[in-house]
ROTORLO-442184 format. One record per residue (C-alpha): residue in one letter; chain; x, y, z. Coordinates in Angstrom, 2 decimals. Layout:
<sites>
<site code="A" unit="A" x="X" y="Y" z="Z"/>
...
</sites>
This chain:
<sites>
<site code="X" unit="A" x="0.00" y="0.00" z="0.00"/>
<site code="X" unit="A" x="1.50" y="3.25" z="-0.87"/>
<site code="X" unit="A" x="1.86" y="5.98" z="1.83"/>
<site code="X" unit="A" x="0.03" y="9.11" z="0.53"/>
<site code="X" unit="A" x="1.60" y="12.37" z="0.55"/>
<site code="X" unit="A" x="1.51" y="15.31" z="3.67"/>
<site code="X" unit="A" x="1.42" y="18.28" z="4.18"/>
<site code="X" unit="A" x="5.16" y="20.18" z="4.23"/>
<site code="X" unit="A" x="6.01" y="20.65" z="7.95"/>
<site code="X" unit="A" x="6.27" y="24.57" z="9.59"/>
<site code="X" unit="A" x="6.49" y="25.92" z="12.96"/>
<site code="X" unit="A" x="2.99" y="26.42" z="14.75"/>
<site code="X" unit="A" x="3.45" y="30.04" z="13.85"/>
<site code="X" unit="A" x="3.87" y="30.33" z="10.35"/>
<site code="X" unit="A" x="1.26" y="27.55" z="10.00"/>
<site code="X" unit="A" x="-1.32" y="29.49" z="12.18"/>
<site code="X" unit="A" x="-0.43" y="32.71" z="10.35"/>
<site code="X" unit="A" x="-1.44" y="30.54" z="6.88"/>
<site code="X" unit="A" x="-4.63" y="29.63" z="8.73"/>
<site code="X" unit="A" x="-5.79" y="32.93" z="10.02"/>
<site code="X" unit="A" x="-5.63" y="33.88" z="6.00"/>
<site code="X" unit="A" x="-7.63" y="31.00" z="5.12"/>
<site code="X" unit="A" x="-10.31" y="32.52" z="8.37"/>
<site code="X" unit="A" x="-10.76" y="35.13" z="5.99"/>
<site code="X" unit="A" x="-11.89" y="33.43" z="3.12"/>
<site code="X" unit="A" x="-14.37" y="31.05" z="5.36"/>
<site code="X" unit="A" x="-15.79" y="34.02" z="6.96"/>
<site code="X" unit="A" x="-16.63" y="35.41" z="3.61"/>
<site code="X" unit="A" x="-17.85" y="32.19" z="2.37"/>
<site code="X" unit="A" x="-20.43" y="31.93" z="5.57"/>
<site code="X" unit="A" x="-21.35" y="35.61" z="4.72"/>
<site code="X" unit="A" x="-22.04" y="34.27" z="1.47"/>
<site code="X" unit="A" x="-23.86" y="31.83" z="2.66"/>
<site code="X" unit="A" x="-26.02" y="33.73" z="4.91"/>
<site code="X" unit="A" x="-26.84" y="35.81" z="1.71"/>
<site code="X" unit="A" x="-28.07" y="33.14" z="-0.04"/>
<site code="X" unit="A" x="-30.50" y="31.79" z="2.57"/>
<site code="X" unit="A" x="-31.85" y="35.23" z="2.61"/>
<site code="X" unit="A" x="-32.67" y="35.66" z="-0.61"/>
<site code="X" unit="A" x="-34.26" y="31.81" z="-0.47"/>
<site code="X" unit="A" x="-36.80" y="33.06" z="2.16"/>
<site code="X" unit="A" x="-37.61" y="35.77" z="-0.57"/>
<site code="X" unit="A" x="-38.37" y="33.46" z="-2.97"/>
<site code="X" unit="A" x="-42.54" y="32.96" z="-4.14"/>
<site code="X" unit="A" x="-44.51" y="29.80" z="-3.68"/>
<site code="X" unit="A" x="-46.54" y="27.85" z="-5.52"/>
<site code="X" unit="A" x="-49.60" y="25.44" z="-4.43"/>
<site code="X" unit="A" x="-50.01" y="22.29" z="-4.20"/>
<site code="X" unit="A" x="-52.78" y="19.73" z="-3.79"/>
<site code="X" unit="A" x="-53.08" y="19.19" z="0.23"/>
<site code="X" unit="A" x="-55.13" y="16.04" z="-0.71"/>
<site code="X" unit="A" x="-52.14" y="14.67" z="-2.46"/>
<site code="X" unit="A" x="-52.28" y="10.90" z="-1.59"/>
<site code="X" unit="A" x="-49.17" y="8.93" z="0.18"/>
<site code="X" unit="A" x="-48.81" y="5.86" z="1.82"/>
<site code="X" unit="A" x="-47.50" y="5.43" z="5.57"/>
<site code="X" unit="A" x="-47.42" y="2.75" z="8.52"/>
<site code="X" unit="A" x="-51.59" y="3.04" z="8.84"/>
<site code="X" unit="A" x="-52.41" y="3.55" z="5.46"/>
<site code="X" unit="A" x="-52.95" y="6.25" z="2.77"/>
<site code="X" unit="A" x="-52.91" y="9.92" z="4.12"/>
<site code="X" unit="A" x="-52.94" y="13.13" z="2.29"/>
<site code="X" unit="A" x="-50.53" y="15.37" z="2.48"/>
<site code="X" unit="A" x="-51.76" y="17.67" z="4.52"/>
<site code="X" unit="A" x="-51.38" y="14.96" z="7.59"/>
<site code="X" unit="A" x="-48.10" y="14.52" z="6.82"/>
<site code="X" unit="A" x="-47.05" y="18.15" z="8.58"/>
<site code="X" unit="A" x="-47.84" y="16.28" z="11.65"/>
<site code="X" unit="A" x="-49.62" y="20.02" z="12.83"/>
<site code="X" unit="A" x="-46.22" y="22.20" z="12.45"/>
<site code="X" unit="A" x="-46.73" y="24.69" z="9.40"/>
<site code="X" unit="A" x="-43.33" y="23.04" z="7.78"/>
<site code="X" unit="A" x="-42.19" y="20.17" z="5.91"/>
<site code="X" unit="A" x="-38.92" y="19.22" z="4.71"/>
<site code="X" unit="A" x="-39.52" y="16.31" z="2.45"/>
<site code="X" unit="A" x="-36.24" y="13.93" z="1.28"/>
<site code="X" unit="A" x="-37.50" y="11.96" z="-1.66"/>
<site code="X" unit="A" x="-35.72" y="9.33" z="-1.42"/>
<site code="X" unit="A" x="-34.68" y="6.91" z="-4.98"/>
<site code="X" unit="A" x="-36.00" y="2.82" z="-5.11"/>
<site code="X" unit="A" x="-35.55" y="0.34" z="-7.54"/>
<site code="X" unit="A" x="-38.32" y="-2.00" z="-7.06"/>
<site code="X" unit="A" x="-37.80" y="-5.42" z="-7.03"/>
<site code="X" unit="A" x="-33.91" y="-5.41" z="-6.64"/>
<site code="X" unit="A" x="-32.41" y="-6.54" z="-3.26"/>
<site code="X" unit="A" x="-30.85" y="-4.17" z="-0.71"/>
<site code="X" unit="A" x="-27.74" y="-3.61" z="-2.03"/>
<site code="X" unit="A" x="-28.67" y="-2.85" z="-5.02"/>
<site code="X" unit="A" x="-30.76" y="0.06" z="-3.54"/>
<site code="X" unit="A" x="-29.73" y="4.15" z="-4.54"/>
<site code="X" unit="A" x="-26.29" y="4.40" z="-2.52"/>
<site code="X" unit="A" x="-26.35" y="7.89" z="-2.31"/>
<site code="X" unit="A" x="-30.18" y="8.57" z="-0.88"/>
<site code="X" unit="A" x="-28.97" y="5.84" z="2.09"/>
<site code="X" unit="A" x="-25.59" y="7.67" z="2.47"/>
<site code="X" unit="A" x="-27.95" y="11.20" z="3.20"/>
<site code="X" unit="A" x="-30.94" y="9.96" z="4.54"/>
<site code="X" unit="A" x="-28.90" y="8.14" z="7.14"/>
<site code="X" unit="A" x="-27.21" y="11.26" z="8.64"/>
<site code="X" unit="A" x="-30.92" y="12.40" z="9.48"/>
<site code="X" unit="A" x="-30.89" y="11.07" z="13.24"/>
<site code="X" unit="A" x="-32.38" y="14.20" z="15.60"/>
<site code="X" unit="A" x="-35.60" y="15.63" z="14.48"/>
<site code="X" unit="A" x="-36.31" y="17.85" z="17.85"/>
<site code="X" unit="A" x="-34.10" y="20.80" z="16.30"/>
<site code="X" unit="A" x="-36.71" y="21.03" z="13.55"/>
<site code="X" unit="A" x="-39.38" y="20.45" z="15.36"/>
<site code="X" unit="A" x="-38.73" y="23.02" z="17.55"/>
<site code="X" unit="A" x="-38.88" y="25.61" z="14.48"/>
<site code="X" unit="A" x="-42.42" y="23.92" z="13.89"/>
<site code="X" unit="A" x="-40.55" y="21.70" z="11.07"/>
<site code="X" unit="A" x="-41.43" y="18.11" z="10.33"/>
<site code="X" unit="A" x="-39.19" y="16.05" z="8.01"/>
<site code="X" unit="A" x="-40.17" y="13.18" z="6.40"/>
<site code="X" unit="A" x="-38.68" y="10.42" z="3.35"/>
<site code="X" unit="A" x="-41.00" y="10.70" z="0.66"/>
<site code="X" unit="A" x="-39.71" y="7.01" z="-1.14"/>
<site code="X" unit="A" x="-40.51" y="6.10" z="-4.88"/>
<site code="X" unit="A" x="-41.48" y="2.39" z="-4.20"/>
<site code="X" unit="A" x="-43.89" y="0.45" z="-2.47"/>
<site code="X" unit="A" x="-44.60" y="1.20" z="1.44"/>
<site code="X" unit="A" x="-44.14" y="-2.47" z="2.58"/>
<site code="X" unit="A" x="-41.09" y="-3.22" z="0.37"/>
<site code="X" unit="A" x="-39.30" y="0.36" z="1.16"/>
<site code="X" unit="A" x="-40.51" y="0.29" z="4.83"/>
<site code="X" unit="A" x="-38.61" y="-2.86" z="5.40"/>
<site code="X" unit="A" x="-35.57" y="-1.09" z="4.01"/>
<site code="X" unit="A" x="-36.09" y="1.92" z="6.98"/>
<site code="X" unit="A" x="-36.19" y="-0.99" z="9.46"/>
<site code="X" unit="A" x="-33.10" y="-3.05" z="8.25"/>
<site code="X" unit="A" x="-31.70" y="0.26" z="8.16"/>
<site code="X" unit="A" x="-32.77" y="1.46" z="11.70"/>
<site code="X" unit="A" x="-33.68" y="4.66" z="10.37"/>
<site code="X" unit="A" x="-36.82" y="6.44" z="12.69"/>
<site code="X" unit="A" x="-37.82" y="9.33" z="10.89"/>
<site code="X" unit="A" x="-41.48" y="9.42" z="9.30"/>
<site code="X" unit="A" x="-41.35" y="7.29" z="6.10"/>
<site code="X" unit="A" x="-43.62" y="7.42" z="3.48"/>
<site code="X" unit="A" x="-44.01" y="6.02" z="-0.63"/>
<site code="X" unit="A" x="-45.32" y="7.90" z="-2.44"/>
<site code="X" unit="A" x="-48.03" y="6.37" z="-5.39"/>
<site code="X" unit="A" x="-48.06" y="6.51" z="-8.83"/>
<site code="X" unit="A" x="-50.80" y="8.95" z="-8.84"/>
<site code="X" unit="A" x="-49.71" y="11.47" z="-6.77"/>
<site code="X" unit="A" x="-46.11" y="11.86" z="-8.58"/>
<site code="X" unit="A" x="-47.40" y="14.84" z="-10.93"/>
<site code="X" unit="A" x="-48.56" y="16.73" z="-8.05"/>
<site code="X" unit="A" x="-45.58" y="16.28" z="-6.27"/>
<site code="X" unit="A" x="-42.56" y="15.33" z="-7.95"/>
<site code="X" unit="A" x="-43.78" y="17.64" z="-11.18"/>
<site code="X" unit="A" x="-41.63" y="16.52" z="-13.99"/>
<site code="X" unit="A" x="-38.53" y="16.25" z="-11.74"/>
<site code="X" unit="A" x="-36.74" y="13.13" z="-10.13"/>
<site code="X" unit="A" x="-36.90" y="11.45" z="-6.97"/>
<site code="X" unit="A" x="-33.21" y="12.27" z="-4.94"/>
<site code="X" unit="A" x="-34.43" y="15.97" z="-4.69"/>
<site code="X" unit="A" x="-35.32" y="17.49" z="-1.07"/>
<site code="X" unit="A" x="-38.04" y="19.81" z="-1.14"/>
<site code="X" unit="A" x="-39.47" y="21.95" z="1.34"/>
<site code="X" unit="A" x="-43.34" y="23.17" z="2.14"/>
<site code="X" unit="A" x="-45.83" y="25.59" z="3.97"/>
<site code="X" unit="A" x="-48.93" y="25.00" z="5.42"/>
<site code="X" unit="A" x="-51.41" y="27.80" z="5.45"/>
<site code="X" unit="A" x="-54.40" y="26.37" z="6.81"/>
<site code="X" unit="A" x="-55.76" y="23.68" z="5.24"/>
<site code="X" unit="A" x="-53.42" y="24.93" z="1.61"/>
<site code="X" unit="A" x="-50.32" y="23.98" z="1.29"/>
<site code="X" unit="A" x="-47.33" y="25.68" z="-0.96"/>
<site code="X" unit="A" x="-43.84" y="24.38" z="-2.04"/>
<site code="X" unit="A" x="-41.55" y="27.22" z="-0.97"/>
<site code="X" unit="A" x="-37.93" y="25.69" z="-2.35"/>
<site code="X" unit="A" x="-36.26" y="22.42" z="-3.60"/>
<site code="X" unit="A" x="-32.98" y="21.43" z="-4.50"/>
<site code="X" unit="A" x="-30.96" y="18.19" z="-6.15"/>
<site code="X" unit="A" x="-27.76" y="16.80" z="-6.57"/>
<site code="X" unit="A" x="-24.92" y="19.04" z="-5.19"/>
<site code="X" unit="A" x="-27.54" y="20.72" z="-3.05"/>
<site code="X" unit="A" x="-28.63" y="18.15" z="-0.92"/>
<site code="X" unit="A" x="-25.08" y="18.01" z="0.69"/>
<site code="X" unit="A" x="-26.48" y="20.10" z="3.46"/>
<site code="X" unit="A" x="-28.24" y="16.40" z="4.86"/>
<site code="X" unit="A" x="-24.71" y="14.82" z="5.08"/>
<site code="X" unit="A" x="-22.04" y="16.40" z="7.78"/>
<site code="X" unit="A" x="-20.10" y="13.84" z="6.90"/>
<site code="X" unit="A" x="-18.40" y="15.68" z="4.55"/>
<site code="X" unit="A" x="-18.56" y="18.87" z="5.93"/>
<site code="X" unit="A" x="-16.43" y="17.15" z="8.39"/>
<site code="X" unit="A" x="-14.24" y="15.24" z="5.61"/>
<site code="X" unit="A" x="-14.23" y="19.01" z="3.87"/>
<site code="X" unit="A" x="-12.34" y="19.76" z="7.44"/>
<site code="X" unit="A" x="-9.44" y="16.94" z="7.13"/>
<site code="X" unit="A" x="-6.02" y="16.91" z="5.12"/>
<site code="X" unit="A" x="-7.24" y="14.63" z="2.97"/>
<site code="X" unit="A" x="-10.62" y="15.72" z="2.48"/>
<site code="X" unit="A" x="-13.34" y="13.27" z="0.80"/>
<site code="X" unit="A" x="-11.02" y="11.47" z="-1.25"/>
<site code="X" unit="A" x="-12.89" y="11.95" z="-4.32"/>
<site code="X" unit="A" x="-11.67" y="12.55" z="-8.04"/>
<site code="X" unit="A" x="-12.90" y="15.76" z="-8.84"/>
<site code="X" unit="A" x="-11.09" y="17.43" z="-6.01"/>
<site code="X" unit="A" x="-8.23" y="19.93" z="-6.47"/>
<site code="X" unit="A" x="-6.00" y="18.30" z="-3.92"/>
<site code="X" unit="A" x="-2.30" y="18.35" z="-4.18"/>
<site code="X" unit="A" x="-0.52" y="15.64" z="-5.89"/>
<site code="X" unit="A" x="0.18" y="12.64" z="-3.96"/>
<site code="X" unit="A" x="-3.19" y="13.36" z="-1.82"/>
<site code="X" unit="A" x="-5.78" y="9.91" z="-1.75"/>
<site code="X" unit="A" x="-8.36" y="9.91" z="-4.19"/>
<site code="X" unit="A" x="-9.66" y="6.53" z="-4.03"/>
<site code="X" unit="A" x="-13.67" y="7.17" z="-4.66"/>
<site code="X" unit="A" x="-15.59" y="8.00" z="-8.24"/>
<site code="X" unit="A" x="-18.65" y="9.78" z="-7.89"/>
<site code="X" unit="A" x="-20.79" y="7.73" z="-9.89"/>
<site code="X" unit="A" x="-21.89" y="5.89" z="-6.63"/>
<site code="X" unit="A" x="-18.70" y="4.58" z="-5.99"/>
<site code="X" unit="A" x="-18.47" y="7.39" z="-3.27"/>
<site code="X" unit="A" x="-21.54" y="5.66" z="-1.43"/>
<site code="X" unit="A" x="-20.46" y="1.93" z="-1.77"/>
<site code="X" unit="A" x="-18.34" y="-0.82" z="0.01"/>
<site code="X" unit="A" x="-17.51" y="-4.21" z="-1.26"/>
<site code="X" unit="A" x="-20.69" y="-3.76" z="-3.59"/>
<site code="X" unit="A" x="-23.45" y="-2.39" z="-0.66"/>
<site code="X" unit="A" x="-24.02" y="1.06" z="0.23"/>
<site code="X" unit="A" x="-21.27" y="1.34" z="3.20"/>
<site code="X" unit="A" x="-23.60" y="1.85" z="6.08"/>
<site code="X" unit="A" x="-25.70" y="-1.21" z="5.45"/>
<site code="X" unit="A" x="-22.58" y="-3.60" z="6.76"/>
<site code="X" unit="A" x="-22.75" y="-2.31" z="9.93"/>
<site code="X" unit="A" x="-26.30" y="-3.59" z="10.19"/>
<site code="X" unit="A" x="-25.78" y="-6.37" z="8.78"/>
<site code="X" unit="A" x="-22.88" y="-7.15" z="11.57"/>
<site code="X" unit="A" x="-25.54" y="-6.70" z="14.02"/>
<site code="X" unit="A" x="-27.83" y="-9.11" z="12.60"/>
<site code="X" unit="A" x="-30.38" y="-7.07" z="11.12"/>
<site code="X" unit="A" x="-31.89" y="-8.87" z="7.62"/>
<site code="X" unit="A" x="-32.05" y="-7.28" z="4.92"/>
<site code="X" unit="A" x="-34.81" y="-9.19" z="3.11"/>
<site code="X" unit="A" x="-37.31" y="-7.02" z="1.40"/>
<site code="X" unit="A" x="-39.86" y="-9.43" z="0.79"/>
<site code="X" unit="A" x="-39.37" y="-8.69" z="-3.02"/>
<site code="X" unit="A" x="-39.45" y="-11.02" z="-5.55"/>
<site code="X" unit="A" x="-38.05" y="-9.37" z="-8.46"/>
<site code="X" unit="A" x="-34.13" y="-10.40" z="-9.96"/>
<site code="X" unit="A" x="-30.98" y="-9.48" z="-8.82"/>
<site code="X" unit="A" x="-28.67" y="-7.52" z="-10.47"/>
<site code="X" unit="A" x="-25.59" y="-5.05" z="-10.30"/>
<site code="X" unit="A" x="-25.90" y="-1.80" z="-8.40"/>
<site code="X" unit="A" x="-27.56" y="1.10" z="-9.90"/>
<site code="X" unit="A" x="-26.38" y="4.34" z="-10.74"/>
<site code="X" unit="A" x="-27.42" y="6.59" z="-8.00"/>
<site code="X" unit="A" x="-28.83" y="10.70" z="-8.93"/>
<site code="X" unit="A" x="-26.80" y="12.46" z="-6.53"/>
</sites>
């Protein structure tokens, strides 16, 4: 195994004079940031069917239920492929949906979040219990994918308002916007290293051992944090009956 490359060595002064620069440019980029989500809570809104039919743990319920009674909703909708076994489900929904652990936060800003999943309830519910996740999971029908999903694919986190009995989609983002569900790598974004991906502008030598077709998400063909589950003896049987086959491409 080769030994990656370091960092050159300094004295704690010159390096902490080199990192009081770099303060600079994060403080500006937080600014930035700050900016942005301003101008998102500036944005319009547009309606959308409160009736809007999904499927949950007792049943269908409209959407309007799903709020729980807080006037927000962060919805993750999160990829399936029906039929295919667990590891071939979408590596990179697990990877985010998994870092979703304490709800209070948001509820305590009158936000619910919820998984809005593509496939069936029974098949993708025993998915969220192999997995241990514990946040409110729903599937969303066939029906109700014009109202909500509107032309656009599933992978995308979306976020609503309740007025009422009306309810209005106020934002939604995909792909490299969804990173705000994983601090994983806003910790990895933190280390020397980084997230040891191929697109990064890292210095030569540095480990870049992970694609981001999906490779990113995966170990030893499984999205990496289903081994851990399946160490504790958790099964992973979806009650599906359709083929097996090789992993699929994930949207993020």
């Amino acid at each position: 195994m080769t030994t990656p490359a370091t960092p050159p060595i300094t004295d704690r002064e010159t390096w902490q004079k080199q990192l009081d620069e770099l303060r600079l440019r994060e403080k500006a980029h937080t600014r930035e940031g700050d900016a942005i989500a301003a101008a998102r809570r500036r944005l319009p809104m547009v309606e959308v069917d409160p009736t809007t039919r999904l499927v949950g743990a007792d049943g269908p319920v409209p959407l309007l239920d799903v709020f729980e009674g807080r006037a927000q909703l962060f919805a993750s909708y999160h990829m399936w492929h029906p039929g295919r076994p667990a590891a071939d489900q979408c590596e990179g929904c697990t990877f985010f949906t998994g870092q979703v652990l304490e709800l209070s936060y948001l509820h305590s800003r009158d936000v619910t979040f919820a998984v809005f999943c593509q496939g069936p309830f029974e098949e993708t519910s025993r998915y969220r219990d192999f997995m241990g996740w514990e946040a409110p999971w729903y599937s969303v029908p066939a029906e109700s994918l014009d109202s909500l999903v509107a032309g656009r694919a599933f992978g995308m986190k979306a976020c609503y308002l309740r007025q009422g009995d009306r309810v209005f989609e106020t934002y939604w983002t995909t792909g490299r916007g969804v990173e705000a569900m994983a601090p994983s790598y806003g910790l990895l974004d933190m280390t020397v290293y980084g997230r040891q991906e191929d697109w990064e502008d890292s210095p030569e030598g540095w480990p870049q051992r992970f694609r981001t077709d999906g490779d990113q998400f995966r170990l030893d063909g499984r999205p990496t944090s289903q081994w851990s589950r399946l160490a504790a003896g958790r099964n992973d049987d979806l009650g599906a009956s359709g083929p097996a086959g090789s992993a699929h491409q994930c949207c993020h």
